[in-house]
PyMOL Python script that loads the backbone (N, CA, C, O; Angstrom):
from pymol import cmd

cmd.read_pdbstr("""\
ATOM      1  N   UNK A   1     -43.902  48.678 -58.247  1.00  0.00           N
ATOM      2  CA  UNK A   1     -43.081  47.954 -57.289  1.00  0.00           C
ATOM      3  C   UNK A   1     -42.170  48.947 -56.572  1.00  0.00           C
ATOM      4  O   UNK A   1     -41.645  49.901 -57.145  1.00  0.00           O
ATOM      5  N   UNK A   2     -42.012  48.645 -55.219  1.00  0.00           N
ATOM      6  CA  UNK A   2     -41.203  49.773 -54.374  1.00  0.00           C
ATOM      7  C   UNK A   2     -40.001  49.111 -54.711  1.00  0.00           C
ATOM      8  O   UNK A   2     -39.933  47.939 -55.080  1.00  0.00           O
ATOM      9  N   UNK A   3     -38.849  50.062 -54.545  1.00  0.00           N
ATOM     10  CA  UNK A   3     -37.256  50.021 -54.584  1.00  0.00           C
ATOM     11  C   UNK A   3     -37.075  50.269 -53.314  1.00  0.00           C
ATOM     12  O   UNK A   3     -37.421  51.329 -52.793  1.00  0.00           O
ATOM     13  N   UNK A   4     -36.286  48.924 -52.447  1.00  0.00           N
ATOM     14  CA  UNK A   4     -35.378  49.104 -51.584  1.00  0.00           C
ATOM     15  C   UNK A   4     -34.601  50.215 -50.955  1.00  0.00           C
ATOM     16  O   UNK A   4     -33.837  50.479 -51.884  1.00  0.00           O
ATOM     17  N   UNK A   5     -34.334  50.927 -50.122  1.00  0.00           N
ATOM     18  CA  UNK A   5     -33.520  51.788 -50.134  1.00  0.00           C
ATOM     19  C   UNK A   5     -32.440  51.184 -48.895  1.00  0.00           C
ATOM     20  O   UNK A   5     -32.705  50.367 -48.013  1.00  0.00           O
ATOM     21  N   UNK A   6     -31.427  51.738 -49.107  1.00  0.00           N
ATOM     22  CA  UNK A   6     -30.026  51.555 -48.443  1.00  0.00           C
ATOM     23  C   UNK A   6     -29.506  52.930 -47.833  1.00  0.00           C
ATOM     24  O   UNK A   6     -29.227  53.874 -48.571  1.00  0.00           O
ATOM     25  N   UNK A   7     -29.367  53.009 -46.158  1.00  0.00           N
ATOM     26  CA  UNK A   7     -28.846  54.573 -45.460  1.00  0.00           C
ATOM     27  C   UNK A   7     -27.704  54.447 -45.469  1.00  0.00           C
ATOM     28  O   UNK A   7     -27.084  53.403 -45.265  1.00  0.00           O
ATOM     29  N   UNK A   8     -27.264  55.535 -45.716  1.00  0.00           N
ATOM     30  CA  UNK A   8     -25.620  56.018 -46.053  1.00  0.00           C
ATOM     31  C   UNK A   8     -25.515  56.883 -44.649  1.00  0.00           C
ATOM     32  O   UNK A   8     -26.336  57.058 -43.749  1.00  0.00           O
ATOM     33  N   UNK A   9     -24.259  57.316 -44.826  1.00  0.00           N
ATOM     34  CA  UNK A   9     -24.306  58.774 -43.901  1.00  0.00           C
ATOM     35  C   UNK A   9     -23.245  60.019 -44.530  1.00  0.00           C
ATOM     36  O   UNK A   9     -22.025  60.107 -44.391  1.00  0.00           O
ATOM     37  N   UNK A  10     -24.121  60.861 -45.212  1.00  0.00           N
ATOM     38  CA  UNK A  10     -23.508  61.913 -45.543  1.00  0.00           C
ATOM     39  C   UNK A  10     -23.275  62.806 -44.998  1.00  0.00           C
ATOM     40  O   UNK A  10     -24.007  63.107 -44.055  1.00  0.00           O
ATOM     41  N   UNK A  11     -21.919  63.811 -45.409  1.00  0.00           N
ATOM     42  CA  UNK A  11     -21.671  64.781 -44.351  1.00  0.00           C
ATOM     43  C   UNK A  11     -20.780  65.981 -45.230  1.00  0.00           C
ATOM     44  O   UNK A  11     -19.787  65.732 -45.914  1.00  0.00           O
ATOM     45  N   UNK A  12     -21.301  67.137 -45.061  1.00  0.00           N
ATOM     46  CA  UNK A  12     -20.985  68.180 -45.470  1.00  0.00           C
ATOM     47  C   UNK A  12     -20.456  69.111 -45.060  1.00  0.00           C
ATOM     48  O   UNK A  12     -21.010  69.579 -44.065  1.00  0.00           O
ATOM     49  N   UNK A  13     -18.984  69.972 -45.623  1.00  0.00           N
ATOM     50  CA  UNK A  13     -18.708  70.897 -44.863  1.00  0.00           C
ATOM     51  C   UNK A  13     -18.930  71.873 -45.905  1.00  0.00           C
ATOM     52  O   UNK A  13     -19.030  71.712 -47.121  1.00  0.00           O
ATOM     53  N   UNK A  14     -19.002  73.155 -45.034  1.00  0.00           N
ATOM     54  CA  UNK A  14     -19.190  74.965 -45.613  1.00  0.00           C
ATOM     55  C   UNK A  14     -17.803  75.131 -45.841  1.00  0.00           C
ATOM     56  O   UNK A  14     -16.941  74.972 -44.977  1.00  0.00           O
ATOM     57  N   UNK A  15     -17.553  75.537 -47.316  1.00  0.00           N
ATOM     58  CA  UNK A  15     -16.628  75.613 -47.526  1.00  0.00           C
ATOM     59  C   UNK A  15     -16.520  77.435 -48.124  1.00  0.00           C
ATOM     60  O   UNK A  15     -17.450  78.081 -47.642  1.00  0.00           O
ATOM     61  N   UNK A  16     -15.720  78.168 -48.906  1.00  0.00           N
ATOM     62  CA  UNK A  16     -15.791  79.873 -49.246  1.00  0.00           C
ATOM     63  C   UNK A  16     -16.541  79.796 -49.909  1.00  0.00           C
ATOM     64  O   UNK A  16     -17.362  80.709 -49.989  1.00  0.00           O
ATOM     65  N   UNK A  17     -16.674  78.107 -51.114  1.00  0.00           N
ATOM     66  CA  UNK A  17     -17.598  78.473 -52.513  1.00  0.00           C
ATOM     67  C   UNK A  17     -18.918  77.894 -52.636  1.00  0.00           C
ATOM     68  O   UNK A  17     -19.676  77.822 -53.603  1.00  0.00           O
ATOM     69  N   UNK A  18     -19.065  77.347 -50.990  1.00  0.00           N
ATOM     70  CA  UNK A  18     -20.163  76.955 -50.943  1.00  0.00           C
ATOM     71  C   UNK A  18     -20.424  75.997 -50.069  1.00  0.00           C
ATOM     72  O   UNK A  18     -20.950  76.497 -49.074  1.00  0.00           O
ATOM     73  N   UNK A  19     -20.246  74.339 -49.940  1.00  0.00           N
ATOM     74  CA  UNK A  19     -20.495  73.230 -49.523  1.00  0.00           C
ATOM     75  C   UNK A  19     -19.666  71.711 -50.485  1.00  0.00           C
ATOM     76  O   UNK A  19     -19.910  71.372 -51.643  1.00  0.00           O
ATOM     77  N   UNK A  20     -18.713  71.087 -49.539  1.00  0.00           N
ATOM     78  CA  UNK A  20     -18.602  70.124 -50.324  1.00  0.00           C
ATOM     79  C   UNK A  20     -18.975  68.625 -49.437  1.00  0.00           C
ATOM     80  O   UNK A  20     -18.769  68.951 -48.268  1.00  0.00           O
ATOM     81  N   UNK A  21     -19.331  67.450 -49.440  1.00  0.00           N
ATOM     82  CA  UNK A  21     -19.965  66.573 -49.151  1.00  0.00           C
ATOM     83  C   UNK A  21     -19.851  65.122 -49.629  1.00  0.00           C
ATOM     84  O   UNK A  21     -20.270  64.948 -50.773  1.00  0.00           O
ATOM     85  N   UNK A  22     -19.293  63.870 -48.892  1.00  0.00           N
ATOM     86  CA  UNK A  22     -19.275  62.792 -48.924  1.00  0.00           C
ATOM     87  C   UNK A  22     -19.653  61.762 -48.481  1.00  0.00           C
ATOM     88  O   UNK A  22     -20.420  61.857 -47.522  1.00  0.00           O
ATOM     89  N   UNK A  23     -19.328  60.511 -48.921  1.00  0.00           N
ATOM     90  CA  UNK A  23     -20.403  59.908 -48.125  1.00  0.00           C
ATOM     91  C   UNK A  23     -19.475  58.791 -47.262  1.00  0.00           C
ATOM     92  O   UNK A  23     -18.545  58.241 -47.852  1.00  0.00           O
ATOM     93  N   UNK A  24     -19.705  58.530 -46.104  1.00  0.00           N
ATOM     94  CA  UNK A  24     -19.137  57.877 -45.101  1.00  0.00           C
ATOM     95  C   UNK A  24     -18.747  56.515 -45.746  1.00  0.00           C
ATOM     96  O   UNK A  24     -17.558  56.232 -45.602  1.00  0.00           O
ATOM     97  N   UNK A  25     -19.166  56.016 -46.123  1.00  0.00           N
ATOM     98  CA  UNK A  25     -19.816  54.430 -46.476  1.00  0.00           C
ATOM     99  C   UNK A  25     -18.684  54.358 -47.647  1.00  0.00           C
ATOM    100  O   UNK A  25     -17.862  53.460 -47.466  1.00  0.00           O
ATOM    101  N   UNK A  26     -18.520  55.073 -48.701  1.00  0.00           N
ATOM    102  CA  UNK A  26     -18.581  54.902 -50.054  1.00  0.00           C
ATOM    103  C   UNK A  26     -17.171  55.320 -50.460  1.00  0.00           C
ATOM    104  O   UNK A  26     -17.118  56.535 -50.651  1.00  0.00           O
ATOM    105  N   UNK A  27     -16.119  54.745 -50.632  1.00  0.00           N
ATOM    106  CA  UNK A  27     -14.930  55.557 -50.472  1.00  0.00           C
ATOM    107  C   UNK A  27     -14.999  56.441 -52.021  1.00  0.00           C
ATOM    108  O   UNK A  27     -15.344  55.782 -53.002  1.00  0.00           O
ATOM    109  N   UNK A  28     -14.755  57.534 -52.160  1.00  0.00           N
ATOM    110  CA  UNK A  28     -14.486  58.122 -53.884  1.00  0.00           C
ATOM    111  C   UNK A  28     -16.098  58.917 -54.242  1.00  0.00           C
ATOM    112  O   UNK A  28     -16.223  59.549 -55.291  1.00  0.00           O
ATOM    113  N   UNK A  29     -17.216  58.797 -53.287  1.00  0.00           N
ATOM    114  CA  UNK A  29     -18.154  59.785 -53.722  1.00  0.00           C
ATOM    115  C   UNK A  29     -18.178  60.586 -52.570  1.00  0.00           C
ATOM    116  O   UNK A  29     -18.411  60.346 -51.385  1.00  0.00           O
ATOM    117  N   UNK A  30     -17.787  61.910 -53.396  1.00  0.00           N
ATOM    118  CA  UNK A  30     -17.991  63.325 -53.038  1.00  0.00           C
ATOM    119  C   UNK A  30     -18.179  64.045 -53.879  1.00  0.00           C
ATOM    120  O   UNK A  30     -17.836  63.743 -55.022  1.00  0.00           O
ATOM    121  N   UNK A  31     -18.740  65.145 -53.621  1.00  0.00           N
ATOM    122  CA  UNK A  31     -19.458  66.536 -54.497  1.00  0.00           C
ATOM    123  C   UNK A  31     -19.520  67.240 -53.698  1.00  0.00           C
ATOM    124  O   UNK A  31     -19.598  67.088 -52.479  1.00  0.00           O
ATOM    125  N   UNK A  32     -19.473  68.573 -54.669  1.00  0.00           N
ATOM    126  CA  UNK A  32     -19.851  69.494 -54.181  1.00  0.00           C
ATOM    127  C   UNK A  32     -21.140  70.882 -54.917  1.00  0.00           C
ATOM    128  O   UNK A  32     -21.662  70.922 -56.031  1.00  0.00           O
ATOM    129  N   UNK A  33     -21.266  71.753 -53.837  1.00  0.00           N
ATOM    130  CA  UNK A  33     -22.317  72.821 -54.658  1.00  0.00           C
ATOM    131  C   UNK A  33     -22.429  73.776 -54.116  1.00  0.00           C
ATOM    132  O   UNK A  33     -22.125  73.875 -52.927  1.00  0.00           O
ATOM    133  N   UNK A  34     -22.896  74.761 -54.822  1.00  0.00           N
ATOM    134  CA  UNK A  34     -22.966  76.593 -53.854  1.00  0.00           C
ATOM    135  C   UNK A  34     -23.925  76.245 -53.123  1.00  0.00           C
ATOM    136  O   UNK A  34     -23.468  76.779 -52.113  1.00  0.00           O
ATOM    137  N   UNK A  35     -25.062  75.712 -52.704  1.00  0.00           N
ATOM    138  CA  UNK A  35     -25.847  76.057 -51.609  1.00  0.00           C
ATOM    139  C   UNK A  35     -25.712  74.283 -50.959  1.00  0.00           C
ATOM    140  O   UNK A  35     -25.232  73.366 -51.625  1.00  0.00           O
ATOM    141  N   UNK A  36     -26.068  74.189 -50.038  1.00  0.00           N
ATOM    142  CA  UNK A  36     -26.405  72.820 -49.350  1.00  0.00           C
ATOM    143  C   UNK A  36     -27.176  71.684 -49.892  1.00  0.00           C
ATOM    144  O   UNK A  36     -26.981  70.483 -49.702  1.00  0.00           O
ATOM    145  N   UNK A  37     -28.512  72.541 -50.934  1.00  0.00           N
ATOM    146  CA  UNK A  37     -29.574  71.439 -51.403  1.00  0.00           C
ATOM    147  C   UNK A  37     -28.492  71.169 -52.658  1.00  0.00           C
ATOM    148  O   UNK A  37     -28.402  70.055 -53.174  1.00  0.00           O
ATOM    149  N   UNK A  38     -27.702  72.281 -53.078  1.00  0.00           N
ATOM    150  CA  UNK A  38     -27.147  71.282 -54.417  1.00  0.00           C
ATOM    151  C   UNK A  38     -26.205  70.339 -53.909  1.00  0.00           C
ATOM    152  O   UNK A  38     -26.205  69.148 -54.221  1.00  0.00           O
ATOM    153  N   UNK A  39     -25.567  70.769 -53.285  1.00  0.00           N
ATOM    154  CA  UNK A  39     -24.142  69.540 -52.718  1.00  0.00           C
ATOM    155  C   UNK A  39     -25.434  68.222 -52.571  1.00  0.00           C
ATOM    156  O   UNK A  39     -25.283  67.241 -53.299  1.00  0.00           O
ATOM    157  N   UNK A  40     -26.090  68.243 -52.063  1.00  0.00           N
ATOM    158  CA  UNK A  40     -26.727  67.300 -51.476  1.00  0.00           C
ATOM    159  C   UNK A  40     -27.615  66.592 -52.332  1.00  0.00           C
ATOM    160  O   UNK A  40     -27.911  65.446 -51.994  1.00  0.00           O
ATOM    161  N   UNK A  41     -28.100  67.067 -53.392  1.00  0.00           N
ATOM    162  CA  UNK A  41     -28.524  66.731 -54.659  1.00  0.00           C
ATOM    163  C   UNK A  41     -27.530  65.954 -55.304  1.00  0.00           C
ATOM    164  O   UNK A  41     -27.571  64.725 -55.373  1.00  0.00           O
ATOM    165  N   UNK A  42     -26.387  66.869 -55.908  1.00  0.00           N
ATOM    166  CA  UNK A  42     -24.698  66.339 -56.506  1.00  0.00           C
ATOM    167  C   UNK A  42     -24.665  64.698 -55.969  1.00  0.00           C
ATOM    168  O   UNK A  42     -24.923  63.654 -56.567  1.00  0.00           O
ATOM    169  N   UNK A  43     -24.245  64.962 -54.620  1.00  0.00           N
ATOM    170  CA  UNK A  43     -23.942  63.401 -54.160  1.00  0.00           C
ATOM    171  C   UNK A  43     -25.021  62.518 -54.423  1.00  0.00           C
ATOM    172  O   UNK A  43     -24.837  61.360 -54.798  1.00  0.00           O
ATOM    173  N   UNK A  44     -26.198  63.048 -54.231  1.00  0.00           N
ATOM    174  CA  UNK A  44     -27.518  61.409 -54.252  1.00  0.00           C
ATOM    175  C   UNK A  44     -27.008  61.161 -55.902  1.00  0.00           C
ATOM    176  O   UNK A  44     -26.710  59.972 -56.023  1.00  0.00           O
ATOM    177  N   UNK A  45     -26.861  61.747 -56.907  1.00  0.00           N
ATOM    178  CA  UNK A  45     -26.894  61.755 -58.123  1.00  0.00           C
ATOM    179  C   UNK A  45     -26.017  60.826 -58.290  1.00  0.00           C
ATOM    180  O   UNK A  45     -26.340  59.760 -58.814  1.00  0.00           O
ATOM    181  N   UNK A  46     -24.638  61.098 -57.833  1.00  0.00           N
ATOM    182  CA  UNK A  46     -23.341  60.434 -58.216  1.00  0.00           C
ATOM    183  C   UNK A  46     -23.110  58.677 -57.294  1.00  0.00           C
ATOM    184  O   UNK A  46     -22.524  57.628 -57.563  1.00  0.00           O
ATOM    185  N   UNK A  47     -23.818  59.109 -56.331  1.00  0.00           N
ATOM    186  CA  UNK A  47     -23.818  57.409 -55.450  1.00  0.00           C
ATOM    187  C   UNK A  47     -24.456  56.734 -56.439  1.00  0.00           C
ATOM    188  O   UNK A  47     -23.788  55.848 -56.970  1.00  0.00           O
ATOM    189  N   UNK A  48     -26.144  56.991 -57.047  1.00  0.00           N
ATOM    190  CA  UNK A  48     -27.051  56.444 -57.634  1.00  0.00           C
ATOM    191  C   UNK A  48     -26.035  55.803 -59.197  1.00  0.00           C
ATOM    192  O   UNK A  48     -26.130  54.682 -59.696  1.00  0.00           O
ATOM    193  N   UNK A  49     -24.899  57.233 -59.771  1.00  0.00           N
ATOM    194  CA  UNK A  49     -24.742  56.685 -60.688  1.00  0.00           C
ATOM    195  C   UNK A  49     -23.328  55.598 -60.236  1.00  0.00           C
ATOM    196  O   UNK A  49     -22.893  55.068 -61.258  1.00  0.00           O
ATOM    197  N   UNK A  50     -22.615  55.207 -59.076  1.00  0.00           N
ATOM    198  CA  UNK A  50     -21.719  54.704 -58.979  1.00  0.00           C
ATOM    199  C   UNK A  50     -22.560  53.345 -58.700  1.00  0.00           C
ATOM    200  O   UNK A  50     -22.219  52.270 -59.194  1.00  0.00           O
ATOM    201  N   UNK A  51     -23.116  53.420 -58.287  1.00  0.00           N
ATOM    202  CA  UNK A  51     -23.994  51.851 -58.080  1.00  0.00           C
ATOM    203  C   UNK A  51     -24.506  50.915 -60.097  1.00  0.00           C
ATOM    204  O   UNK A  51     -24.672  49.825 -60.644  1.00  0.00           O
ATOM    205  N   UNK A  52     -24.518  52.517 -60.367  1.00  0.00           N
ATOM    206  CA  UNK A  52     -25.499  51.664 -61.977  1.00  0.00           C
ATOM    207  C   UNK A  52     -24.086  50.967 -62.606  1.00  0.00           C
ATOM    208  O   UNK A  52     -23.961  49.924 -63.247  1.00  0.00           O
ATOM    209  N   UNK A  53     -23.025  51.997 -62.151  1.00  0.00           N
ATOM    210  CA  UNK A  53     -22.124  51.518 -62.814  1.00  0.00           C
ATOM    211  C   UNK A  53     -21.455  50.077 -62.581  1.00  0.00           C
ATOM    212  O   UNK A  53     -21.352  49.235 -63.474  1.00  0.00           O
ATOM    213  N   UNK A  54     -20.970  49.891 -61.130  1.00  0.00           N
ATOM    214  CA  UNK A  54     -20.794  48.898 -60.389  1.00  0.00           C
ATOM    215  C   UNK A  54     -21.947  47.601 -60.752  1.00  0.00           C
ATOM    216  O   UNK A  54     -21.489  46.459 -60.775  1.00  0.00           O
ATOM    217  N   UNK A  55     -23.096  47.759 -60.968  1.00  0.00           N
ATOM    218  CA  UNK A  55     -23.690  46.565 -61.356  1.00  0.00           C
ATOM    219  C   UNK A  55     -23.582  46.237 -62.638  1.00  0.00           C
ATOM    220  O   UNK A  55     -23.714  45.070 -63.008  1.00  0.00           O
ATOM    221  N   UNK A  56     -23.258  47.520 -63.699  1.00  0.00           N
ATOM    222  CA  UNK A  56     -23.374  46.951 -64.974  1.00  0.00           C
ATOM    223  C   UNK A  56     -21.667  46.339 -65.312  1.00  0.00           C
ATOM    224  O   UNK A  56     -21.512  45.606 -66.289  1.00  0.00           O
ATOM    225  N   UNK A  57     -20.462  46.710 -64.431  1.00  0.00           N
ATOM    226  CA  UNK A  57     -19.233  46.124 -64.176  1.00  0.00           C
ATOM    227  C   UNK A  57     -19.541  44.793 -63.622  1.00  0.00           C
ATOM    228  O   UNK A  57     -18.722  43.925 -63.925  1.00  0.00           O
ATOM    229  N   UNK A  58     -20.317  44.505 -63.040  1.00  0.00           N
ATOM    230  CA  UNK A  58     -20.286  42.911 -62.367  1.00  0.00           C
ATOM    231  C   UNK A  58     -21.134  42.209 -63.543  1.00  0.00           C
ATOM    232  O   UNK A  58     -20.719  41.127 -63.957  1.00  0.00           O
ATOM    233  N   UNK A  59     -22.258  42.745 -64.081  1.00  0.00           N
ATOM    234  CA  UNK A  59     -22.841  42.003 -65.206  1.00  0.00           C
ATOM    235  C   UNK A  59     -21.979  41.432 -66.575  1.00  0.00           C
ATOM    236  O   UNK A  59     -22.081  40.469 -67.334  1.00  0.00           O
ATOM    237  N   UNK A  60     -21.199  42.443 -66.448  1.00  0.00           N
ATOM    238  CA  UNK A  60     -19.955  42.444 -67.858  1.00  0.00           C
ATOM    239  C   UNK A  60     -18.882  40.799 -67.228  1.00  0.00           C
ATOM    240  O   UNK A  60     -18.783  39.753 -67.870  1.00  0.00           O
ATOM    241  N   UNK A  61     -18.207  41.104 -65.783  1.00  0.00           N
ATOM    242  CA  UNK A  61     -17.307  40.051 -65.387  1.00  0.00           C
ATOM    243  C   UNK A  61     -18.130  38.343 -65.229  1.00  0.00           C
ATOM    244  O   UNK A  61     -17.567  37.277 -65.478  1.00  0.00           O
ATOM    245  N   UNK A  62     -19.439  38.501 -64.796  1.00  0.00           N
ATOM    246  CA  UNK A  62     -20.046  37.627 -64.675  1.00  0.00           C
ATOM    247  C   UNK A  62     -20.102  36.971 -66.066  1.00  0.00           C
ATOM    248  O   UNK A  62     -19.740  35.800 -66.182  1.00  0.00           O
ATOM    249  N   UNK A  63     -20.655  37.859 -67.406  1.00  0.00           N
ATOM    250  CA  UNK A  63     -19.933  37.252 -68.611  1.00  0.00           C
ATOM    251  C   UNK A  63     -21.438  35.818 -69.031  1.00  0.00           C
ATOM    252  O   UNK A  63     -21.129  34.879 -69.765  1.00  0.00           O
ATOM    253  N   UNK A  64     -22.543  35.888 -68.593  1.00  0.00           N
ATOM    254  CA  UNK A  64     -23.021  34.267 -68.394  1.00  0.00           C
ATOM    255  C   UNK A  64     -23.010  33.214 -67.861  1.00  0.00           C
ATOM    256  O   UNK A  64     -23.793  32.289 -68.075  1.00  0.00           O
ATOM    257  N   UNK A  65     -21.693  33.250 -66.748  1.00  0.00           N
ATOM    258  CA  UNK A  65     -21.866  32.474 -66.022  1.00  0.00           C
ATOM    259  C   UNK A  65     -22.580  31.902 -65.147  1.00  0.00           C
ATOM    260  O   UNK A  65     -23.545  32.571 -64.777  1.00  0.00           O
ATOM    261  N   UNK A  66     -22.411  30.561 -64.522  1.00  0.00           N
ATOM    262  CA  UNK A  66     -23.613  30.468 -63.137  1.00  0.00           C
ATOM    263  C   UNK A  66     -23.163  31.434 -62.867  1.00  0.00           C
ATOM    264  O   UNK A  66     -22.180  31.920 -63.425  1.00  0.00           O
ATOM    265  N   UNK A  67     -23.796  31.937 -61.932  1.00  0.00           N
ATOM    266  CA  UNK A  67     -23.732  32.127 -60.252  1.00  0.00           C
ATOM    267  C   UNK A  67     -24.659  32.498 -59.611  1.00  0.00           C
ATOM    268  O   UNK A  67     -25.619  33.037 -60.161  1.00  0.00           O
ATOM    269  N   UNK A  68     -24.586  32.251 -57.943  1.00  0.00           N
ATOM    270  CA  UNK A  68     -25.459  32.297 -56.989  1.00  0.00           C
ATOM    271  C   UNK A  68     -25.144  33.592 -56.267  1.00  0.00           C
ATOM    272  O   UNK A  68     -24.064  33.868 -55.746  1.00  0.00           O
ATOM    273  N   UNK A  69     -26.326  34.415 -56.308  1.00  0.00           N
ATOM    274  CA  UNK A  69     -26.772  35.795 -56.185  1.00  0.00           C
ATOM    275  C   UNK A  69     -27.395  35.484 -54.561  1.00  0.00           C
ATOM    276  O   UNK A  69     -28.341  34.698 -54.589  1.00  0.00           O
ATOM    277  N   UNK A  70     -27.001  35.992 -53.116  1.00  0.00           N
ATOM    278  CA  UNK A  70     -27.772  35.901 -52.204  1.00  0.00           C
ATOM    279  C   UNK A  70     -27.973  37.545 -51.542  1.00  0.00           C
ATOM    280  O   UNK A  70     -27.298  38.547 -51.777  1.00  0.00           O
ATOM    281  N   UNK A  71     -29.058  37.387 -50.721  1.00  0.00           N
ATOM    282  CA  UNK A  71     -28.869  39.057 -49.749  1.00  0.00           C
ATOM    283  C   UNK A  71     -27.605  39.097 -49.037  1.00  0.00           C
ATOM    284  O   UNK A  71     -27.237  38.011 -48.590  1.00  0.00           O
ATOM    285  N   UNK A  72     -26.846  40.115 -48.826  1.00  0.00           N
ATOM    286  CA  UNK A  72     -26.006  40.597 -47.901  1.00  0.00           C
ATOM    287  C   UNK A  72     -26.604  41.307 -46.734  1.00  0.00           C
ATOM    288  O   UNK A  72     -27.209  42.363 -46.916  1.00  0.00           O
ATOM    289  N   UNK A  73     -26.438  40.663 -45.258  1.00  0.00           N
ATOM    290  CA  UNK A  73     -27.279  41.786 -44.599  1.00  0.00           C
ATOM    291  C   UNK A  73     -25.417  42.275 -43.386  1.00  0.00           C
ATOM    292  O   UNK A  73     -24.526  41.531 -42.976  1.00  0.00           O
ATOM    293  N   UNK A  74     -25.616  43.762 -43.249  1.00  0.00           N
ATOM    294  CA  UNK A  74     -24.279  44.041 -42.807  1.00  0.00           C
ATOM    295  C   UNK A  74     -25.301  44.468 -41.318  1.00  0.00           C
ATOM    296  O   UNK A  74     -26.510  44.638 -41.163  1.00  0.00           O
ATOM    297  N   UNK A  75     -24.578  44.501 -40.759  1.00  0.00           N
ATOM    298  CA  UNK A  75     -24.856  45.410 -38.827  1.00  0.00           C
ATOM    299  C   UNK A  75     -24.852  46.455 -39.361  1.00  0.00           C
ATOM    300  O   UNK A  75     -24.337  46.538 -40.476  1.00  0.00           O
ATOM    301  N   UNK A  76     -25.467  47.676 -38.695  1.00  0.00           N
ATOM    302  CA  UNK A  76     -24.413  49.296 -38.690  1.00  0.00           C
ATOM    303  C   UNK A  76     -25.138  49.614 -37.412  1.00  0.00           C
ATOM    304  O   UNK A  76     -26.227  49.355 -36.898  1.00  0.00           O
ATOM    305  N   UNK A  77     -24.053  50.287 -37.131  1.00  0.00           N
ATOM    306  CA  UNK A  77     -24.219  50.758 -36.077  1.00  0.00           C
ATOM    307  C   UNK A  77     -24.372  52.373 -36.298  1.00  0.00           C
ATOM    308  O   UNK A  77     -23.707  52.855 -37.215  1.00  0.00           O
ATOM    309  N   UNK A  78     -25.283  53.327 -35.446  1.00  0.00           N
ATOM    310  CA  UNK A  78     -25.728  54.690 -36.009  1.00  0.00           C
ATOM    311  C   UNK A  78     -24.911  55.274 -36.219  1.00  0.00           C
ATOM    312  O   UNK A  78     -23.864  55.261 -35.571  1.00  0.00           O
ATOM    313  N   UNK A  79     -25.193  56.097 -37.377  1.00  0.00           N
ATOM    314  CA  UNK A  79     -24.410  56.698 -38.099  1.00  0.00           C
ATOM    315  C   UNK A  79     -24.050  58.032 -37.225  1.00  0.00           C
ATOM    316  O   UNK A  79     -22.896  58.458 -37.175  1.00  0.00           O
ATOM    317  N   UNK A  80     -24.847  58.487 -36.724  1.00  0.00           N
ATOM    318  CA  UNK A  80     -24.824  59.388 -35.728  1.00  0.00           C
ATOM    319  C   UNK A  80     -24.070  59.544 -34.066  1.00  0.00           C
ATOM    320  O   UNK A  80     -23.666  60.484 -33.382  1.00  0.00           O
ATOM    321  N   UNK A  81     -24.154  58.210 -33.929  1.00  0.00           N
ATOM    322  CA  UNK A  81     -23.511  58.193 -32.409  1.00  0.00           C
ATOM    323  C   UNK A  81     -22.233  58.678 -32.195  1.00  0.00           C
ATOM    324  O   UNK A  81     -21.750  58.667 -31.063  1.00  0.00           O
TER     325      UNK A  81
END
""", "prot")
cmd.dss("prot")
cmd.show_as("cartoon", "prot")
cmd.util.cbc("prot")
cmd.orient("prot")
C-alpha cells in the first residue's frame, strides 16, 4: 500500500560548520549537518519523528473515546513564489 505524502518547504542556510535547515510549515523542526545531504536527511528524520509522536499524543488524549476522524484539505499556495 502507498503512503500519502504531504510537501513542506524546507530551507537551508550555509552556515561556518556546515548547513542548518527548517521547515516552513512546522514551527520547532530544525537541524542541522556538515554537508547539505545531511542537514537535509537530519530534518526528513525529525519531521517524520515529530508526526509519530504527535499521533501517538492524540491516541493517548483520545483515551477510547468516540470520535469522528475526517480529511483536512488546507490551500497552499507555492512554496516558492
Amino acid at each position: 500500500m502507498e503512503h500519502p505524502e504531504i510537501l513542506f518547504t524546507a530551507v537551508f542556510m550555509k552556515t561556518n560548520g556546515g548547513y542548518v535547515g527548517f521547515v516552513e510549515e512546522l514551527p520547532g523542526v530544525n537541524s542541522s549537518g556538515r554537508t547539505l545531504a545531511e542537514a537535509r536527511d537530519m530534518l526528513t528524520q525529525l519531521a517524520a519523528v515529530v508526526f509519530d509522536e504527535e499521533r501517538h499524543s492524540s491516541e493517548w488524549m483520545i483515551g477510547g473515546r468516540e470520535v469522528l476522524r475526517e480529511p483536512l484539505y488546507l490551500p497552499v499556495r507555492a512554496a516558492l513564489d
